[in-house]
C-alpha positions, -999 to +999 in steps of 0.1 A: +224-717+457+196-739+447+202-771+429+197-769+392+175-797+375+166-807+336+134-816+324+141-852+324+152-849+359+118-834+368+096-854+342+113-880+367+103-871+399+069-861+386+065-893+365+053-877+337+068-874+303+096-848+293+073-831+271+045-825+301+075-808+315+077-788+285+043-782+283+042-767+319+073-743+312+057-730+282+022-725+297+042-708+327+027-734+350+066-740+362+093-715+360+124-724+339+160-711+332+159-714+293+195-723+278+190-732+243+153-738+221+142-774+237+169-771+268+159-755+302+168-760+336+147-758+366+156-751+399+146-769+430+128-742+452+106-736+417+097-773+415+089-772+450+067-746+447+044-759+417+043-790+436+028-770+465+005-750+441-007-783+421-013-805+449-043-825+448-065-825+483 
């Protein structure tokens, strides 16, 4: 099972603000498990693959 992270967690790891995260879930740039109105999780093979996708050459 893959690990589960917040959008803080990511925002994080991306060092970017909580709300880029947002923006990227809601423009379906990153997938996301949505659990409430402002409250999603996002799992590790997902972040993994938008970092893959969005890497800059």
């Amino acid at each position: 099972m893959n690990k589960l992270l917040t959008s803080k967690q990511v925002a994080n790891k991306l060092g970017v603000s909580e709300y880029t995260i947002w923006r990227y879930i809601k423009a379906k740039k990153l997938k996301a498990i949505k659990l409430t109105e402002r409250n999603f999780r996002i799992e590790e093979k997902d972040l993994n693959q938008f970092l893959k996708k969005h890497k800059t050459k």
